[in-house]
C-alpha positions in Angstrom: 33.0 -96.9 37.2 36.5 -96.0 35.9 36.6 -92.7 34.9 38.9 -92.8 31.9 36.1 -95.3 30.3 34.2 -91.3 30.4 37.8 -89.5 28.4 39.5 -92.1 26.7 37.7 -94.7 24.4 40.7 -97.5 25.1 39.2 -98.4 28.6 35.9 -100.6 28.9 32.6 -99.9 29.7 30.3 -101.9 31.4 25.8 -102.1 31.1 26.2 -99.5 34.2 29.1 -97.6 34.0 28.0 -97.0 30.2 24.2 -95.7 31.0 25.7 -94.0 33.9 28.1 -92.5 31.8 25.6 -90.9 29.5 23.1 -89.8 31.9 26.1 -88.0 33.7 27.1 -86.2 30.3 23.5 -85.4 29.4 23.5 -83.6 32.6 26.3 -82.1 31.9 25.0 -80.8 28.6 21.6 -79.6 30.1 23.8 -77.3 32.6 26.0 -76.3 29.7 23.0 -74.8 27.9 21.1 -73.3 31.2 24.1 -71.6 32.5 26.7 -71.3 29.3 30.2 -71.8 29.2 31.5 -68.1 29.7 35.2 -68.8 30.3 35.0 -71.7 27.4 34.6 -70.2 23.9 32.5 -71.5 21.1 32.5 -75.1 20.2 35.1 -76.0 22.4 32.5 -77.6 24.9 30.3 -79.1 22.5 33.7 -80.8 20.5 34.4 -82.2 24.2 30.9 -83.2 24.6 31.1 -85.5 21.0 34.3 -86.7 22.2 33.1 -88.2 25.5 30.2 -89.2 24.1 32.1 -91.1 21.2 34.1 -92.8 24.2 31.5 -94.2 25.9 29.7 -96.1 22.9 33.6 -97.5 22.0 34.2 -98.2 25.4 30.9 -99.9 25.7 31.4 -102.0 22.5 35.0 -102.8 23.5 33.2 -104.2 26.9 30.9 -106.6 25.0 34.2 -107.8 22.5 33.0 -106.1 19.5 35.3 -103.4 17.0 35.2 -99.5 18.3 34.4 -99.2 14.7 30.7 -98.7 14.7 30.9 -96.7 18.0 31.5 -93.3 16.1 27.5 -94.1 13.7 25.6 -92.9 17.2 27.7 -89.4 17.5 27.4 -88.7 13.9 23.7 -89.1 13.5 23.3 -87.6 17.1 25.0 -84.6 15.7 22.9 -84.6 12.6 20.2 -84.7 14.2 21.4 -81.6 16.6 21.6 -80.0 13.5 18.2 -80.6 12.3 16.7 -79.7 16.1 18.4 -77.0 16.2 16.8 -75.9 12.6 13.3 -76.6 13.4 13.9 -74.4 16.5 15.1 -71.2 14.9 13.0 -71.6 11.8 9.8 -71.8 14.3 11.1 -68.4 16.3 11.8 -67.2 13.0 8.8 -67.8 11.6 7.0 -66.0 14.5 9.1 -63.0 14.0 8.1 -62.6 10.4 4.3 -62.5 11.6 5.1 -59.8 14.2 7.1 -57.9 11.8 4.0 -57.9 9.1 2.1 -57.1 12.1 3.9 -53.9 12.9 4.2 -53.0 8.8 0.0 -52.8 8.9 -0.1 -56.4 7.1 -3.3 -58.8 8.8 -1.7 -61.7 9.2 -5.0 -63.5 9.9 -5.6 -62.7 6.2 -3.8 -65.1 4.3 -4.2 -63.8 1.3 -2.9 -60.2 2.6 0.0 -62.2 4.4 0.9 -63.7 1.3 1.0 -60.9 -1.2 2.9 -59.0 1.7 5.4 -62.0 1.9 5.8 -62.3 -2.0 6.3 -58.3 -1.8 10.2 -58.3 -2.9 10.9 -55.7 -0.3 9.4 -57.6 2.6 12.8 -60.1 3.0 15.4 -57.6 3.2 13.1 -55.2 5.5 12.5 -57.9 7.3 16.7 -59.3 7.8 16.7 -54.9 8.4 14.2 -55.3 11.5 16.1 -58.1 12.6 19.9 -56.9 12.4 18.5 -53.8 14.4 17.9 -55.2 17.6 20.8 -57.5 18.6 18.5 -58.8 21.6 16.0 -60.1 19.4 17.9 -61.6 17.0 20.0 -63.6 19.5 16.6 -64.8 20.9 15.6 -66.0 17.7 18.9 -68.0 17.2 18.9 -69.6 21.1 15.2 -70.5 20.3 17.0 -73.6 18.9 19.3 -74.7 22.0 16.6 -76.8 23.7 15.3 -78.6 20.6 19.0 -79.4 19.6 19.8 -80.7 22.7 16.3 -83.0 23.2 17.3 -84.3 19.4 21.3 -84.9 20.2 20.2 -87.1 23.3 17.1 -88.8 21.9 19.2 -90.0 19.0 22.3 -90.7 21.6 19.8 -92.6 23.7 18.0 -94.5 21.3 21.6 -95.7 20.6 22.4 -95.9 24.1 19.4 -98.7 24.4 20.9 -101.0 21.5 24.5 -100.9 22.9 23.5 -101.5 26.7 22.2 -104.9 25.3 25.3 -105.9 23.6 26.0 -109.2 25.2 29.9 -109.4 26.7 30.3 -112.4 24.3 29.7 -111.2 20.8 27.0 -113.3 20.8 24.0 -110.9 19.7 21.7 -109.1 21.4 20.0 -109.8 24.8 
């Protein structure tokens, strides 16, 4: 596998080089999130991350003779869908603070009814953003609760896209 087909989407990419390429980079990801990138600020990593990832699927459809133009549709909707995971993960551990919180204010959360009329309560929100804000440990809990489901929704929609570009055939010719 040439290893500037991984940095630089002017190279080519063959069947293997491009699935190997991806598994290698999900990897990659996976260990970013486990261990963190502590010298590496912010969204430095990820931004190299959408880059390489962007090169593969132009270096793959380079391989197969077609335009680099369509190579850049995976990485958006991968990120999208990042987005989205990453959403559905917070608003889940979010949602399970908000039943602990009315737990602790005297609120039976098995009574929906009580739950309810204790959500509606226009001093329950900003208590509740208050209980938050106070413990720094808990709130960045809450916010890494969606790392994991970010990541399983970047790759799924990276790998669903993976699948249609691996069968590109080298002539232009359609799909295997």
């Amino acid at each position: 596998m040439n290893p500037l087909a991984l940095l630089m989407p002017t190279h080519r990419a063959s069947v293997s080089a491009f699935v190997l390429g991806q598994a290698l980079l999900a990897m990659i990801d996976a260990l970013r999130l486990a261990f963190g990138t502590a010298p590496i600020p912010g969204f430095i990593p990820l931004f190299v991350i959408w880059w390489v990832c962007f090169s593969l699927f132009a270096n793959r459809r380079r391989h197969a003779g077609r335009g680099t133009g369509l190579a850049v549709l995976p990485v958006i909707l991968a990120i999208l869908a990042k987005g989205i995971g990453a959403m559905v993960g917070i608003g889940m551990r979010l949602f399970a603070g908000m039943m602990t919180f009315a737990e602790e204010q005297g609120v039976d959360t098995t009574d929906q009814i009580a739950l309810n009329e204790a959500m509606m309560d226009p001093g329950f929100q900003p208590a509740f953003q208050a209980w938050l804000e106070a413990d720094e440990a808990r709130l960045l809990e809450m916010v890494s609760a969606g790392a994991w489901p970010s990541f399983i929704a970047f790759w799924v929609v990276a790998g669903v896209f993976g699948l249609w570009f691996a069968t590109l055939q080298r002539n232009g010719s359609g799909t295997a």
